[in-house]
C-alpha positions in Angstrom: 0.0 0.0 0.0 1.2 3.4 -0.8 2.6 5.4 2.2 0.9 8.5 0.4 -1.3 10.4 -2.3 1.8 10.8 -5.1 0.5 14.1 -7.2 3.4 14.0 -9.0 1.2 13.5 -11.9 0.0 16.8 -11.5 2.6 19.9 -11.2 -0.7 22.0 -9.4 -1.3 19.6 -6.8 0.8 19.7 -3.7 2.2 16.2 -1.7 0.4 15.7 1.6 2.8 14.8 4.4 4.2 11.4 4.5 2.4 9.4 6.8 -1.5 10.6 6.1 -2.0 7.2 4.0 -5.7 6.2 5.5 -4.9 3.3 8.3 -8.4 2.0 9.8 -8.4 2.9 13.1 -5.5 5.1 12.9 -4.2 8.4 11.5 -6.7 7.9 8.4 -9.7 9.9 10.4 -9.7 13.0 11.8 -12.6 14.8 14.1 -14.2 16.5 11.3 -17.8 18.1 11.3 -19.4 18.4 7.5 -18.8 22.3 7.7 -15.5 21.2 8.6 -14.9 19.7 5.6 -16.5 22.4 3.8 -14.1 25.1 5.2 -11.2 22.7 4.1 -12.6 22.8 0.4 -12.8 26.8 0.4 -9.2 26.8 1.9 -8.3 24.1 -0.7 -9.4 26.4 -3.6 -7.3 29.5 -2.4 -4.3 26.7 -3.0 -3.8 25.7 0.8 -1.8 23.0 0.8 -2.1 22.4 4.6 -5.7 22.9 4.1 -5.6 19.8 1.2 -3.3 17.7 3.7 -5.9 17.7 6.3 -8.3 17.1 3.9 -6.5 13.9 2.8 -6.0 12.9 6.3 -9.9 13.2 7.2 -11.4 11.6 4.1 -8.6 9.1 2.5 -9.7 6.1 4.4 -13.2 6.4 3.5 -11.8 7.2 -0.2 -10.0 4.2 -0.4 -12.6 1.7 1.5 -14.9 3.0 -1.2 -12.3 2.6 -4.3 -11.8 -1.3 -2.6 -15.2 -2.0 -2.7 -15.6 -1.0 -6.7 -12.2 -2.1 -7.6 -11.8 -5.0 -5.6 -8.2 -4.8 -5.4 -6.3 -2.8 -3.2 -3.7 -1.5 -5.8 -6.0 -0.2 -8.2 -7.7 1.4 -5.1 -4.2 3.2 -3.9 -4.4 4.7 -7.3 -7.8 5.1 -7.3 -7.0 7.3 -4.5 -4.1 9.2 -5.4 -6.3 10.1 -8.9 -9.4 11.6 -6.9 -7.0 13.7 -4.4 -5.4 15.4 -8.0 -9.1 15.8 -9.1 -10.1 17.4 -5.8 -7.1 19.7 -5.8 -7.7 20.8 -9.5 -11.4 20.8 -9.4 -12.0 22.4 -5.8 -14.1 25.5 -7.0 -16.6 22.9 -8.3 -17.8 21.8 -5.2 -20.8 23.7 -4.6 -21.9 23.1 -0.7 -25.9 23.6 -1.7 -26.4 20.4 -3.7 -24.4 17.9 -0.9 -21.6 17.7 1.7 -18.1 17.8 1.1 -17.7 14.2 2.0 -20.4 13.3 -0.6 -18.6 15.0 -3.1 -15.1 13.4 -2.5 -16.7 10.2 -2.4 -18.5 10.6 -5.6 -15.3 11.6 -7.2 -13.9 8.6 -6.0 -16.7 6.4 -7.3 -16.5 7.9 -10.8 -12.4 7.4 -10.6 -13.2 3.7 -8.9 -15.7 3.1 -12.5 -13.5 4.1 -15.0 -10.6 2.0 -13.7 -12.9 -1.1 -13.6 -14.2 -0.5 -17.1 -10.3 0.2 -18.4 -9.1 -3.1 -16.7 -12.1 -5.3 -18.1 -11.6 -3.3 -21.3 -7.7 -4.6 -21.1 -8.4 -8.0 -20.0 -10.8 -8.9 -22.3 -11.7 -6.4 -25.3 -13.8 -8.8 -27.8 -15.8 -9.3 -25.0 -15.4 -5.7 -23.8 -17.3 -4.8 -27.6 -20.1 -7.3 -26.9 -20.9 -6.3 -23.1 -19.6 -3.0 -22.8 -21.1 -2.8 -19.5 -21.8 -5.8 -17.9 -19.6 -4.9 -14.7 -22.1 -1.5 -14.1 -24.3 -3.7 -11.8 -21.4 -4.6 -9.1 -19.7 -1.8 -9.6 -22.5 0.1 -8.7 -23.3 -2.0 -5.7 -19.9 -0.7 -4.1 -21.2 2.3 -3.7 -24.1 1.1 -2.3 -22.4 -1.3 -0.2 -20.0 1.2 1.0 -22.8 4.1 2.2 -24.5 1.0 4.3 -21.3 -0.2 6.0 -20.7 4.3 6.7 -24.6 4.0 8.3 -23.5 0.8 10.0 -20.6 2.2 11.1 -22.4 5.4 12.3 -24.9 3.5 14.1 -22.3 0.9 16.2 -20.7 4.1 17.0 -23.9 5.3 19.5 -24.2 4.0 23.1 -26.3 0.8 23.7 -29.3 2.6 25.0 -29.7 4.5 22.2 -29.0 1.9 19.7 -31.7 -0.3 21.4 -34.6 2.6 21.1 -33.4 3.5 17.8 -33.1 -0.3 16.7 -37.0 -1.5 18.4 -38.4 2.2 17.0 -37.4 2.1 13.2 -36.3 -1.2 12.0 -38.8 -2.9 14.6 -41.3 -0.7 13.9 -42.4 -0.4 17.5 -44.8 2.1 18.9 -43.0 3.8 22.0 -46.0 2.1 23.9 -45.0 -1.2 22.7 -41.5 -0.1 23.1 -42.0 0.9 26.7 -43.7 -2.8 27.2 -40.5 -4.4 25.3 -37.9 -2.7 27.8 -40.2 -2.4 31.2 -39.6 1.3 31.1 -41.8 4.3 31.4 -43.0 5.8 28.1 -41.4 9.3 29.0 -38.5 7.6 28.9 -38.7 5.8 26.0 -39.6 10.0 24.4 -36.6 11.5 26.2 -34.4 8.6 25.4 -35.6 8.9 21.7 -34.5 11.9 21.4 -30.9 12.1 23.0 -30.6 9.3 20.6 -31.6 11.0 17.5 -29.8 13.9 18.5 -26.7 11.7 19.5 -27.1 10.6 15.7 -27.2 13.7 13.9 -24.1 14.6 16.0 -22.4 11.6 14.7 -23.3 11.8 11.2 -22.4 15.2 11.2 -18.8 14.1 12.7 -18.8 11.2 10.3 -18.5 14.2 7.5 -21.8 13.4 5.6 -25.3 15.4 5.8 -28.1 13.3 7.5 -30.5 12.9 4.4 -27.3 12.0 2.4 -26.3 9.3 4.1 -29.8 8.4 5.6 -31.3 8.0 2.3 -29.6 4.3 1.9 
C-alpha cells in the first residue's frame, strides 16, 4: 500500500505529508464536522496546501474503503485514491456546498475514478468481449457504492451508546410504537420519548462528525 497520495502527476497539486495514507483505526480519520470539511474545500481552492493535507487525512480512508469496494483490489484502489485527491485539488471551485456535503462530493469523485478503472481493466483483459458487453460490470460496480454508504450507516450507528441503539433499533427497524417499546424494555413511556431523542440527537451529531449530511447518508 502506498505510504501516500503521489500528485506528481499533477505539477498543481501539492504532496500531503508522508504518513497521512488512510490506516483503519489510525491516522486515516480526523474529528471532522461536514462544515468542517467544507471550510477545508474553500481553503483548498485558495491553493492551501495544509488545508488539502488535512483534507487527505480526514477523508482518505473512507476514499480508499470506497475505491476497494468498486475495484476490488487494493492497488487499483491506492491509485484510485491518489487520482481523486489530483481531481479534488484541481477541481475544488466545483464543489458547490448547496447540492451535498463535502464528503459526498469526495466520495463521488472517487466512485466515478473507482468506475472508470474497472471499465479500463475489463476493457484490457478482455476487449472482444469488452465490444459485446460493454457494460456488464455496471451492476457490481454500482453495488460498491451502495455497499459502502450502508457499512458508513452501519458504522455510524455501532458508534452510539447501547441505549440508544436499542430505542433506535426497536423504533425504526422494529417498527415499534413507544408504547409497545416501553412494554418491550419495562420502562416508562417518558422515557422511552426522552431517550428517543438524545438518541436522535446523538445521531445527527455523529453523522455530522462522520462528514456526511443526514439525508445523504440516511437515504440508503
Amino acid at each position: 500500500m502506498r505510504a501516500e497520495v503521489d500528485a506528481a502527476h499533477s505539477p498543481a497539486a501539492p504532496r500531503p505529508e508522508p504518513g497521512l495514507y488512510p490506516v483503519r483505526g489510525g491516522g486515516g480519520r480526523t474529528a471532522a464536522s461536514s462544515s468542517g470539511f467544507t471550510d477545508l474545500l474553500i481553503e483548498v481552492r485558495k491553493g492551501d496546501e495544509q488545508a488539502f493535507a488535512r483534507l487527505y487525512e480526514a477523508c482518505a480512508w473512507a476514499c480508499f474503503s470506497l475505491a476497494v469496494r468498486v475495484a476490488r483490489d487494493r492497488d487499483l484502489a491506492a491509485d484510485i485514491v491518489q487520482d481523486t485527491f489530483i481531481a479534488v485539488w484541481c477541481n475544488s471551485a466545483a464543489f458547490d456546498a448547496e447540492k451535498g456535503s463535502a464528503m459526498t462530493w469526495v466520495l463521488t469523485i472517487t466512485h466515478r475514478k473507482a468506475v472508470d478503472v474497472v471499465r479500463r481493466e475489463e476493457r484490457r483483459r478482455s476487449p472482444s468481449r469488452d465490444q459485446e458487453h460493454p457494460r456488464s460490470s455496471e451492476p457490481w460496480v454500482e453495488s460498491g457504492w451502495l455497499d459502502h454508504q450502508r457499512s458508513e450507516v452501519r458504522r455510524v450507528f455501532a458508534s452510539l451508546r447501547r441505549t440508544h441503539r436499542e430505542i433506535l433499533a426497536l423504533a425504526y427497524f422494529g417498527g415499534l410504537s413507544q408504547s409497545e417499546i416501553a412494554a418491550r424494555l419495562s420502562i416508562p413511556i417518558g422515557t422511552v420519548k426522552s431517550r428517543t431523542r438524545a438518541a436522535l440527537d446523538e445521531l445527527r451529531g455523529a453523522i455530522a462528525a462522520a462528514g456526511y449530511d443526514r439525508d445523504e447518508l440516511l437515504q440508503q
